[in-house]
C-alpha positions in Angstrom: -17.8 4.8 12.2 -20.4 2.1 11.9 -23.9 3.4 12.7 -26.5 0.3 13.7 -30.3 1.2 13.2 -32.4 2.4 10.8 -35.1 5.0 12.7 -35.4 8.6 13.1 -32.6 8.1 16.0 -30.6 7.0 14.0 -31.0 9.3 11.1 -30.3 12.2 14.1 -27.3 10.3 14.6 -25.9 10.2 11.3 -26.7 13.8 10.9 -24.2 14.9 13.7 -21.8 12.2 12.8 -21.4 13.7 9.5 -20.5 17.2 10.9 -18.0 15.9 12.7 -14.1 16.2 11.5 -13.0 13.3 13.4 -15.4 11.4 11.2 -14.0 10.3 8.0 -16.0 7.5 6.9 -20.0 6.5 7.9 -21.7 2.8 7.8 -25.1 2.6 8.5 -26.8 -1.0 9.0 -29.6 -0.7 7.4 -30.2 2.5 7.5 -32.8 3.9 5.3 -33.3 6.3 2.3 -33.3 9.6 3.8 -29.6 8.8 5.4 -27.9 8.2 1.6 -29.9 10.7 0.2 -28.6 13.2 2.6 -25.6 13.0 4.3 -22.2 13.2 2.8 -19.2 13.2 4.8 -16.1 14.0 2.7 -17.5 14.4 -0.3 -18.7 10.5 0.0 -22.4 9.5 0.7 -22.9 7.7 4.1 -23.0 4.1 2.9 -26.2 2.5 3.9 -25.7 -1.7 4.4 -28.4 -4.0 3.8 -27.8 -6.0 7.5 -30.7 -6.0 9.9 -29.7 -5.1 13.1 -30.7 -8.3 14.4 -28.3 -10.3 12.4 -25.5 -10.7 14.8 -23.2 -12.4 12.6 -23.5 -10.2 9.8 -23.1 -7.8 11.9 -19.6 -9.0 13.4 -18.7 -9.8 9.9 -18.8 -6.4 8.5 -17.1 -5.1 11.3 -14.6 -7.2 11.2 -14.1 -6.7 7.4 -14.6 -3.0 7.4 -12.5 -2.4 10.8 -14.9 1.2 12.2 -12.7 3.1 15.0 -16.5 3.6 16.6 -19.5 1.4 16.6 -22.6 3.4 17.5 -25.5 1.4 17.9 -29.3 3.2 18.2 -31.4 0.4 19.0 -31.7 -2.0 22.5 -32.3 -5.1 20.3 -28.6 -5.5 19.1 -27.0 -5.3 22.7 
């Protein structure tokens, strides 16, 4: 799952996420600190990614690249 946003919603978000089964693997662009210090999915931390939400093309990139079954994304901005 790739998570866009970096705020408390976000953070909420990634929280649930990482309870979930179904979820094997979490991307968070950017993210922020509290999210990789504290959430682990599988054993693995959620990856944080240094792209801004509003860098579109980064964006697509990474997705592309990384291939997320899901794309959540927090913040109006990136729509």
């Amino acid at each position: 799952v790739l998570l866009i946003g970096g705020g408390g919603r976000e953070h909420a978000l990634a929280w649930k996420l990482t309870q979930s089964e179904r979820v094997t693997k979490l991307w968070v662009a950017p993210g922020n600190g509290g999210i990789t210090g504290e959430f682990t999915r599988n054993g693995e931390s959620v990856e944080c990614v240094p792209v801004g939400t509003e860098d579109l093309p980064l964006l697509v990139t990474f997705a592309r690249e990384k291939k997320p079954d899901l794309t959540v994304v927090g913040p109006d901005n990136p729509l």
